[in-house]
N, C-alpha and C positions, 0 to 999 in steps of 0.2 A: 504494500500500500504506500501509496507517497502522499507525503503530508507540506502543507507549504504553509508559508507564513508572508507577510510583509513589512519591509522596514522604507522608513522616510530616510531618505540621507539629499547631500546637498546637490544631488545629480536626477533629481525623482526619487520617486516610489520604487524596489526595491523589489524581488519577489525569489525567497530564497524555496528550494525543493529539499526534501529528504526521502529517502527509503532505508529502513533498517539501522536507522542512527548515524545516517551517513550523508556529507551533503553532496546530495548529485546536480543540483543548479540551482546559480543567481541570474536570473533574469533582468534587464534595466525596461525591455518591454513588452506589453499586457499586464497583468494582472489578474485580480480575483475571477476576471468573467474564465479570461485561456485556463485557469487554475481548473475552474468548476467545469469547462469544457472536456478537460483531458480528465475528469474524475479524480481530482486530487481533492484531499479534504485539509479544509484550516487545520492547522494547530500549534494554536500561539502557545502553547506548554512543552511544545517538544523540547528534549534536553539540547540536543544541536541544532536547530533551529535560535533557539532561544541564546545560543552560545555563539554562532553566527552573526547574528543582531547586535549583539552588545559587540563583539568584535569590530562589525561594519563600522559602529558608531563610535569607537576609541579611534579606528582608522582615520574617520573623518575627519574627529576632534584633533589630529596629532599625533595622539598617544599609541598608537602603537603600526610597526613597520612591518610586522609579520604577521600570520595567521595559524593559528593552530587549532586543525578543524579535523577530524575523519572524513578524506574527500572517498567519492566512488564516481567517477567519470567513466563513460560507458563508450566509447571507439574504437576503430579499426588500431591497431597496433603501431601503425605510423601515429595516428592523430594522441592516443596515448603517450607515445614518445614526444610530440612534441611538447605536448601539455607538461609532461615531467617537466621537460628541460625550459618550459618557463618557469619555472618556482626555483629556477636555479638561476634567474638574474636580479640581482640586488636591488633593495628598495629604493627609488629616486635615480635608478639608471636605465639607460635603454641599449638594446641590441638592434640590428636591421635582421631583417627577413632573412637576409644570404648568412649574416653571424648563425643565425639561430639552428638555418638547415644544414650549415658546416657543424654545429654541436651535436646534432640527432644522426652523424655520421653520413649526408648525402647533401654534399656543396652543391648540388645544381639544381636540388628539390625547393628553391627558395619560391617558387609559386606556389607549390603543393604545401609547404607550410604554410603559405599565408592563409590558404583554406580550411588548412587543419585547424592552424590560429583562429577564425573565424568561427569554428564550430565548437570553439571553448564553451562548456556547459556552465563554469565558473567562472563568472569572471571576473575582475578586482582578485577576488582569493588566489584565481591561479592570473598570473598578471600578465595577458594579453596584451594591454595595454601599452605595454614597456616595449612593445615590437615598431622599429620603426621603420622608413622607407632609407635605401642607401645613401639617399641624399640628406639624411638627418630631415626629412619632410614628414610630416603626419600622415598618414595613409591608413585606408583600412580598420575602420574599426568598428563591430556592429552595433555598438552603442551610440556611434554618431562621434564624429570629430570633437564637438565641441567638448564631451565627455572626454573623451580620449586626453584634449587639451587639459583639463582640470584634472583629473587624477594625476598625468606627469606634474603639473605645477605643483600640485599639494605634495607629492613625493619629493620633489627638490628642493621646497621651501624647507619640509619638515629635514631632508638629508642635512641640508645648508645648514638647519639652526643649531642640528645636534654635534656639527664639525666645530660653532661658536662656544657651545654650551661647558 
């Protein structure tokens, strides 16, 4: 059964999924109606859900640069691989598309990752986002640029303040 929940943060409404204690996706669009379409049931008590939420919302605040969730992301073995290997680029820094398909051991697959990038179930948690075009140019991102823009911002400011601090 997957149970989903929603959180407000400074980029919209929020729409995190679980099945079996585990978060399988954050959505940035639809909400409760796609929720109740696909038979998913509220529940704002779940333990990772509810550990998700607070997370989202320390993220947003600042306070915190990593996630510690029970993920379960459900792809072909390529799109698996990439997804690992974004939780392996540091918080407030970004990789391009071709870095990323040289990491998951196939330098020339930098389109097919961007689509694997693109079918990230999680996103913020596993940080998509942080993917960028060779040109150091924003590209690609299924929440919408502007999004894409604010989450690198808030990651740099907060990387910046903690190099001050």
């Amino acid at each position: 059964m997957t149970l989903f929940t929603t959180v407000e943060s400074p980029i919209g409404t929020l729409l995190l999924a679980s099945e079996a204690g585990e978060l399988t996706a954050l959505y940035m669009h639809g909400g409760e109606q796609a929720a109740a379409k696909m038979g998913w049931t509220r529940d704002d008590s779940s333990p990772v859900l509810r550990s998700a939420a607070e997370q989202l919302q320390e993220y947003f605040a600042g306070r915190r640069s990593e996630f510690d969730l029970p993920l379960r992301m459900d792809g072909t073995e390529f799109q698996r691989r990439v997804w690992s290997e974004l939780l392996n680029i540091p918080f407030g820094q970004t990789i391009s598309y071709g870095e990323l398909a040289r990491r998951v051991g196939n330098p020339a697959a930098a389109r097919a990752v961007g689509l694997a990038n693109g079918r990230n179930p999680i996103s913020i948690v596993v940080p998509c986002h942080r993917v960028i075009g060779s040109s150091g140019r924003l590209v690609g991102y299924g929440g919408g640029l502007d999004r894409k823009k604010f989450l690198l911002d808030l990651e740099r400011r907060e990387a910046q303040a903690e190099l001050f601090a």
